[in-house]
C-alpha positions as YAML, in Angstrom:
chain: A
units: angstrom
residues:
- id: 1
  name: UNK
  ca: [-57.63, -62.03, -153.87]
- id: 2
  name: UNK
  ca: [-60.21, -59.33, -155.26]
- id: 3
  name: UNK
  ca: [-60.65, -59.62, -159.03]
- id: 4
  name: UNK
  ca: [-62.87, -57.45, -161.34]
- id: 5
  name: UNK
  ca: [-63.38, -57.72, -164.88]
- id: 6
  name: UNK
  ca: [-63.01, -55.06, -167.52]
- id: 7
  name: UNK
  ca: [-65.48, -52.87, -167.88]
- id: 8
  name: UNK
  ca: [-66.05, -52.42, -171.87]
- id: 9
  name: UNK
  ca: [-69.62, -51.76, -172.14]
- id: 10
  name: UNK
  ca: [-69.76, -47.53, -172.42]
- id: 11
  name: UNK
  ca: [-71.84, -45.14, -172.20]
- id: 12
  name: UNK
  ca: [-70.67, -42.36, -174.93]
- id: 13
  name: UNK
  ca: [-73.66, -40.10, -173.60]
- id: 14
  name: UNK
  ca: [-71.87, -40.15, -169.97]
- id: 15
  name: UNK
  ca: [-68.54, -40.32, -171.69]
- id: 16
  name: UNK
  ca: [-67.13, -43.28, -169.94]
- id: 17
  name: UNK
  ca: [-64.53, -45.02, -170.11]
- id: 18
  name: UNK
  ca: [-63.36, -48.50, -170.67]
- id: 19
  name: UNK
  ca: [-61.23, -50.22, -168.15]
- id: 20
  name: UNK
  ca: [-58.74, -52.62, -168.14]
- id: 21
  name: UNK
  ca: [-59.62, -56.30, -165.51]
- id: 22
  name: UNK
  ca: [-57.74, -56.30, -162.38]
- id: 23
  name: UNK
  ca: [-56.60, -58.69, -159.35]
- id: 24
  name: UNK
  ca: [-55.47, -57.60, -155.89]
- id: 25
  name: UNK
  ca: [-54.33, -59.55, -153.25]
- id: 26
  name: UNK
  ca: [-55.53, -58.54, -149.76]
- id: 27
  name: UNK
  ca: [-54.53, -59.85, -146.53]
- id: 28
  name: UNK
  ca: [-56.74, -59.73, -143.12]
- id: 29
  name: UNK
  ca: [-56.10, -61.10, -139.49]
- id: 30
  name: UNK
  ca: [-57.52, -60.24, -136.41]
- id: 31
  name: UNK
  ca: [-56.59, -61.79, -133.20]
- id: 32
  name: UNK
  ca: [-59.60, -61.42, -130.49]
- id: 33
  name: UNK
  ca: [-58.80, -61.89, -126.44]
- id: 34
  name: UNK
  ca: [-61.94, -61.61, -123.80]
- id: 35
  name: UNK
  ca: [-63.61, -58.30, -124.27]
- id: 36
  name: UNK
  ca: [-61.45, -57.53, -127.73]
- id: 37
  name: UNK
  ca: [-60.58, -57.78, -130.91]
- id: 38
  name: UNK
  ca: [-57.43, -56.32, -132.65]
- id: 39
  name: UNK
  ca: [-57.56, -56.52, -136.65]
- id: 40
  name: UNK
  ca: [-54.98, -55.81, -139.40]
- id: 41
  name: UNK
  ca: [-55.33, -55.42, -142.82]
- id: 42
  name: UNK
  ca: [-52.90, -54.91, -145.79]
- id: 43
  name: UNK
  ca: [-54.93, -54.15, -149.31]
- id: 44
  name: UNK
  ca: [-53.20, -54.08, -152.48]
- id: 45
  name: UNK
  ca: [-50.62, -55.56, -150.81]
- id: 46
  name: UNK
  ca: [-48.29, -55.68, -154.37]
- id: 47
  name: UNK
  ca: [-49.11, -51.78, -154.89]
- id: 48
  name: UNK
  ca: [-50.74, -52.89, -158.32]
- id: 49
  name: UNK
  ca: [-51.93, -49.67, -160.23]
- id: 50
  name: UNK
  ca: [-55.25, -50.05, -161.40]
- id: 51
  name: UNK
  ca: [-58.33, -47.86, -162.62]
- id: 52
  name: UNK
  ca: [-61.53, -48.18, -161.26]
- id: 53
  name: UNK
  ca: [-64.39, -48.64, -163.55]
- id: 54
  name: UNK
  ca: [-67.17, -46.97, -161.88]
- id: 55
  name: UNK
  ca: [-65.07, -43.93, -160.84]
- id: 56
  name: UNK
  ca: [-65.91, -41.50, -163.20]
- id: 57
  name: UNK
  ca: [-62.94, -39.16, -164.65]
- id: 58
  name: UNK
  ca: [-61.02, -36.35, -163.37]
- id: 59
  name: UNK
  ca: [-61.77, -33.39, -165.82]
- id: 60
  name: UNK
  ca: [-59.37, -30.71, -164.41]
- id: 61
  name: UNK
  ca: [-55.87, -32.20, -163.79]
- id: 62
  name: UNK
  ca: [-53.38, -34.92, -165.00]
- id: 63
  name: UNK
  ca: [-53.83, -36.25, -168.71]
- id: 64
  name: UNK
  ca: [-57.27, -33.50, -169.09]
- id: 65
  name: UNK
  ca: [-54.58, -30.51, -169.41]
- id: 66
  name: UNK
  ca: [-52.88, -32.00, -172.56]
- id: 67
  name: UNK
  ca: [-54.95, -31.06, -176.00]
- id: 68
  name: UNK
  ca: [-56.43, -33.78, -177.73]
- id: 69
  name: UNK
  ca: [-55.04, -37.09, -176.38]
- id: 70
  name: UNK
  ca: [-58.51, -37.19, -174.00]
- id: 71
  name: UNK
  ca: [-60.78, -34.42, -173.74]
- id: 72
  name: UNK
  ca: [-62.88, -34.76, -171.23]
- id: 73
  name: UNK
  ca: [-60.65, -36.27, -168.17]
- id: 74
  name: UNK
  ca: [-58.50, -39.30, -167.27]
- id: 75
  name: UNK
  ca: [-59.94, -42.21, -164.80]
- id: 76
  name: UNK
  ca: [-59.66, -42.16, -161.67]
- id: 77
  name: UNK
  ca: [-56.99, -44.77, -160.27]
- id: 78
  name: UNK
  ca: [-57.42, -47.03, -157.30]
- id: 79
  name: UNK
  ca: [-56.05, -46.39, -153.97]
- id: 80
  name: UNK
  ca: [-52.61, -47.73, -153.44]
- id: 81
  name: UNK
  ca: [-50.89, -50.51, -150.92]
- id: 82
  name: UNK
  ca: [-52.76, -49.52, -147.55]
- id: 83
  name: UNK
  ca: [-52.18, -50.73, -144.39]
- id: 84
  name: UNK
  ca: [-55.26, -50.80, -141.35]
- id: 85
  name: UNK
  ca: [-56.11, -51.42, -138.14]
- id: 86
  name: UNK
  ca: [-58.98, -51.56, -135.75]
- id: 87
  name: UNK
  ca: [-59.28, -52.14, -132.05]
- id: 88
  name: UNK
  ca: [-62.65, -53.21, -130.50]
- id: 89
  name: UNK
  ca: [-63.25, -52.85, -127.17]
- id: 90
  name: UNK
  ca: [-66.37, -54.44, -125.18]
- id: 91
  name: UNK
  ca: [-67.31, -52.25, -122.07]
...
């Protein structure tokens, strides 16, 4: 699990933006054999949509093309369900 709390202290010089507290639940294996290690990992597993606090605002698409509901952008979301893996290889 990855939690982070809401982010409510602004800066209205910066125009920020408060957002919401969020938990994701990540899952990580890896499996290692002489000379290697294979690893998987599935983060946001639940596909939870979530907005990330210090990622600024997107000023020239989505919500910012309406008039007045929010004039200077819309915050950036998190990344989606992702799944990864890695192979490492000793020579």
């Amino acid at each position: 699990m990855h939690s982070v709390s809401a982010k409510d202290k602004v800066s209205q010089v910066r125009n920020e933006a408060t957002t919401p507290g969020y938990t994701l639940l990540n899952l990580r294996t890896s499996f290692a054999w002489k000379g290697g290690r294979f690893d998987v990992a599935l983060e946001n597993a639940l596909n939870k949509f979530y907005l990330l606090p210090l990622g600024g605002a997107y000023v020239g698409q989505g919500n910012s093309m309406t008039t007045g509901l929010i004039p200077w952008g819309m915050v950036v979301p998190g990344r989606g369900r992702s799944l990864n893996f890695a192979l490492n290889l000793e020579f």
